[in-house]
C-alpha positions in Angstrom: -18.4 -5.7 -4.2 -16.2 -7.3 -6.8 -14.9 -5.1 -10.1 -14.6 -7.1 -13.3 -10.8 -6.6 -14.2 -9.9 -8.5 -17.8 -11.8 -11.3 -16.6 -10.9 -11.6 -12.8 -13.0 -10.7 -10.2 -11.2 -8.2 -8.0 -12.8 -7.9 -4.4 -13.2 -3.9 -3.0 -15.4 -1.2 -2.3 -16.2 1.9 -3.6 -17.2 4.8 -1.1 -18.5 8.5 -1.6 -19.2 11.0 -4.5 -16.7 13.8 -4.6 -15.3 15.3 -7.2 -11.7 13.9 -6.8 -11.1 10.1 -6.7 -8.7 8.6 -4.2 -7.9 4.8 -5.1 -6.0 2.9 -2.3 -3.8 0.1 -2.9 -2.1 -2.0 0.2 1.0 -4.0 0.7 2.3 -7.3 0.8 -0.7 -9.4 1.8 -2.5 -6.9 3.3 -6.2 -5.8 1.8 -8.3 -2.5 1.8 -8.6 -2.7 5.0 -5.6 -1.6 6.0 -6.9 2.2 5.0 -10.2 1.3 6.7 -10.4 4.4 9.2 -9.0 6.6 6.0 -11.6 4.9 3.5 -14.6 5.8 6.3 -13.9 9.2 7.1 -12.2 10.6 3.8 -15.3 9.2 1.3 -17.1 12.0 3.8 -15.7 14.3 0.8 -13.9 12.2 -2.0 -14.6 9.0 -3.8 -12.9 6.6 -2.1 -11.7 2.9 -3.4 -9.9 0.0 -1.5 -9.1 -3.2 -3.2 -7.3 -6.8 -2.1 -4.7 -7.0 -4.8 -4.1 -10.4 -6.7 -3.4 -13.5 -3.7 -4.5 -10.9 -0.8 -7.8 -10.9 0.9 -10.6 -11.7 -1.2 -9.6 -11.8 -4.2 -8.5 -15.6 -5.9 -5.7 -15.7 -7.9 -4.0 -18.4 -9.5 -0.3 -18.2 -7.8 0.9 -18.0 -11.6 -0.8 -15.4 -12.0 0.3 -13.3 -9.4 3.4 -11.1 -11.0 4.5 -7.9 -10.6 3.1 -6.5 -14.0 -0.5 -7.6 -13.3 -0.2 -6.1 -10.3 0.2 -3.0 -12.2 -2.3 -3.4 -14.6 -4.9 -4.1 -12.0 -4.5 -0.5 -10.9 -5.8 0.8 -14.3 -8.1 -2.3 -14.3 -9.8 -1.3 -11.2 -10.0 2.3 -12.3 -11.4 1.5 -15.8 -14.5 -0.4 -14.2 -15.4 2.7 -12.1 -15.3 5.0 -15.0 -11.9 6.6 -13.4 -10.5 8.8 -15.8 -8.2 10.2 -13.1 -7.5 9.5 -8.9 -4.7 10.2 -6.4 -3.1 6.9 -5.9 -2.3 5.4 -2.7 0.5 2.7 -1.6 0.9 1.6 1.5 4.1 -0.5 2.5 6.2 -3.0 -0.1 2.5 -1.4 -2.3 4.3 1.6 -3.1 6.8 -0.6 -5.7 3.4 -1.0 -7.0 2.4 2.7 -7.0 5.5 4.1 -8.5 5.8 1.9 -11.2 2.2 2.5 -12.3 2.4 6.2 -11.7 6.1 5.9 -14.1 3.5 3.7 -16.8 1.0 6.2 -16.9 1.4 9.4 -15.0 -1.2 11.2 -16.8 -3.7 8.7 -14.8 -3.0 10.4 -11.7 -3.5 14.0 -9.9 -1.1 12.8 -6.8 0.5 10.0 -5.0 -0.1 9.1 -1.0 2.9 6.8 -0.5 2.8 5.1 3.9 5.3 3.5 5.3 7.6 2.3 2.5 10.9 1.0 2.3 13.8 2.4 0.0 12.2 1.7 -3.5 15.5 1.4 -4.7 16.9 -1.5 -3.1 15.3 -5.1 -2.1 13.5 -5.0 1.3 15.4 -7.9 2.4 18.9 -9.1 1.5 18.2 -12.4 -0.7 19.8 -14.4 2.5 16.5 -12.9 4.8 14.4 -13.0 2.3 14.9 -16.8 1.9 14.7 -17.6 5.7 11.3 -15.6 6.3 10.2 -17.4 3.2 11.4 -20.4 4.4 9.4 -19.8 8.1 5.9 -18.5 6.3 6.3 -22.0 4.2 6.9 -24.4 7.8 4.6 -22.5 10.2 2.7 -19.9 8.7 0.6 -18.6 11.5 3.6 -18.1 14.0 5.2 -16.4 11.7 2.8 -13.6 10.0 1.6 -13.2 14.1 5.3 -12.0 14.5 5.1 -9.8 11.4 2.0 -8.5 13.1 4.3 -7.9 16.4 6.8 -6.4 14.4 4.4 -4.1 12.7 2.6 -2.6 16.1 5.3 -1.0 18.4 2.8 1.0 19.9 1.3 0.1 23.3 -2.1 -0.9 24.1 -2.8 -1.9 20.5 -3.6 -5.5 21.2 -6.6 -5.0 19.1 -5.1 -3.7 16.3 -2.6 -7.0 16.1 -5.2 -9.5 16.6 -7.1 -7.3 13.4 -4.0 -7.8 11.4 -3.1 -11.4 12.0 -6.8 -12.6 11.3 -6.2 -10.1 8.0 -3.1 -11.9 6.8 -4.9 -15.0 7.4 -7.5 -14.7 4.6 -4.1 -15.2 2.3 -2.0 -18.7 2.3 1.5 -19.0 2.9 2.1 -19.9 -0.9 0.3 -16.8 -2.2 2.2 -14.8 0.5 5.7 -16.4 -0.1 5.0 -15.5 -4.3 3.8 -12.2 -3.2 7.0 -11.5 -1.3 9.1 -12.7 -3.9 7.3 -9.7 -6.7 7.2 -7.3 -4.8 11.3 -7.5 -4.4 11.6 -7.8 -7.9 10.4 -4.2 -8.2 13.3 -1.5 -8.1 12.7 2.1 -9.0 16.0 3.5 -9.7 17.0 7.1 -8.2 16.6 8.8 -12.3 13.0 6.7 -12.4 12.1 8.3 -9.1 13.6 11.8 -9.8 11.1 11.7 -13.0 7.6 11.7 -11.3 6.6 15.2 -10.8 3.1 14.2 -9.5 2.4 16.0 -5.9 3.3 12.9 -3.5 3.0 12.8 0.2 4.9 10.8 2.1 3.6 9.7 5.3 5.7 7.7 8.2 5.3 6.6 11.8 8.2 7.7 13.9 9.0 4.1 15.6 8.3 2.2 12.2 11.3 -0.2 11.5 9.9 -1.7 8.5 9.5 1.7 6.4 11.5 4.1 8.7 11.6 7.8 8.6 14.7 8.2 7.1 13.6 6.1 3.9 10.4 9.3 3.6 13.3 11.6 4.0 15.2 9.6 0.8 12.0 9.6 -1.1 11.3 13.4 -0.1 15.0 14.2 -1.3 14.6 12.1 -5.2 10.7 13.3 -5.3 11.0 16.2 -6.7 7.2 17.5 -5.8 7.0 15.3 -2.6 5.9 16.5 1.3 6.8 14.2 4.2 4.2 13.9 6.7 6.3 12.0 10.7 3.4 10.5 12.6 4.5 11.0 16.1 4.5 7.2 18.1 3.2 5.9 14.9 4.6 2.1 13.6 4.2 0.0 10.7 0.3 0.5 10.7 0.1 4.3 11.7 -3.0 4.2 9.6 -5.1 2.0 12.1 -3.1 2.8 15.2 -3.3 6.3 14.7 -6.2 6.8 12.5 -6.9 10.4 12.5 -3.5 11.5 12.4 -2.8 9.8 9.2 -6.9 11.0 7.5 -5.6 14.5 8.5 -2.7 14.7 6.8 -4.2 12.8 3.6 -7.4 15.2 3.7 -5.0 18.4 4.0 -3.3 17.0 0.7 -6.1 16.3 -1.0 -7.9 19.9 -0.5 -4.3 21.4 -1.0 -4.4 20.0 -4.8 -5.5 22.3 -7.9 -8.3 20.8 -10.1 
């Protein structure tokens, strides 16, 4: 389905009735489907939406349009279509820049935060030297290089699967929307007083042999959070949400019921 966001068409779905709304935002240029087993099994109780953000997936955006503010305001956008007064937001990856600076916009949107496999949010993910030369290689040879992202992302074994799922996922973006998306989303620091200001129950959730949002940057985030839990996935990496699917709706549903009205 599409939602009607100040004149775009954003593409999603929208699963479930419950009484509590969970709205699920992804990374980079990754789409809903990264929370695909969490969207299946948690819209069991909750209402559960996925999106592909601006130049991911899906949804067609203008590469001038793609910014770090709309990003943002798509959030709210997405939620005003569904009648949404409130939801727990999730972030997954370089998507929790964009969950933190909605929840420091509007925090009274929001009963809770579900923040995966993020970086530091207070530094760049990428010195501006790296960031230039994996620019620079998505740009010349796009394919090779988001298939050793995918590599990268899956330090698992026997997941073969799960990479050819994400390379044909970060496919359905170019490299020019996903060399502007790159660029944004290091644009957006949250500064430790920013952080140490959102009171909002937030669990943090990592996989153990993740290099790309390691354990010890959910044990910074636990340690500025001031209402914050921090959930190790045991042999999980980038993708712990698809590579270990029930381990990561577990520790989301055990949140979610553990919330007061």
């Amino acid at each position: 389905m599409f939602f009607k966001v100040a004149g775009r068409e954003i593409y999603g779905l929208a699963l479930g009735n419950g009484s509590r709304n969970l709205l699920l935002h992804s990374g980079w240029i990754g789409t809903w489907e990264d929370w695909q087993p969490q969207i299946e099994s948690l819209s069991q109780k909750y209402r559960v939406v996925g999106y592909d953000h601006r130049g991911a997936g899906y949804t067609e955006s203008k590469i001038e349009d793609i910014n770090l503010e709309g990003l943002v305001d798509d959030i709210f956008g997405v939620m005003d279509s569904l009648g949404m007064e409130k939801c727990v937001l999730g972030g997954f990856s370089s998507g929790i820049r964009v969950a933190l600076l909605a929840a420091l916009k509007h925090p009274e949107r929001f009963e809770g935060l579900v923040l995966m496999c993020g970086s530091n949010p207070t530094l760049l993910n990428r010195s501006p030297d790296k960031l230039a030369g994996f620019t620079q290689m998505l740009s010349k040879n796009y394919e090779a290089t988001i298939w050793q992202t995918i590599l990268g992302f899956t330090p698992e074994p026997n997941v073969e699967h799960i990479r050819y799922f994400g390379y044909r996922l970060l496919k359905k973006s170019n490299s020019e929307q996903a060399v502007r998306i790159m660029e944004v989303l290091n644009e957006a620091i949250i500064t430790e007083e920013q952080l140490q200001t959102i009171s909002l129950p937030t669990l943090l959730i990592h996989g153990s042999i993740d290099n790309f949002g390691p354990v010890s940057a959910g044990e910074y985030m636990q340690s500025q959070l001031p209402n914050s839990q921090l959930v190790v996935v045991e042999g999980g990496g980038h993708v712990c949400a698809l590579t270990k699917p029930d381990e990561v709706t577990t520790a989301i549903d055990n949140f979610l019921a553990g919330l007061t009205v």
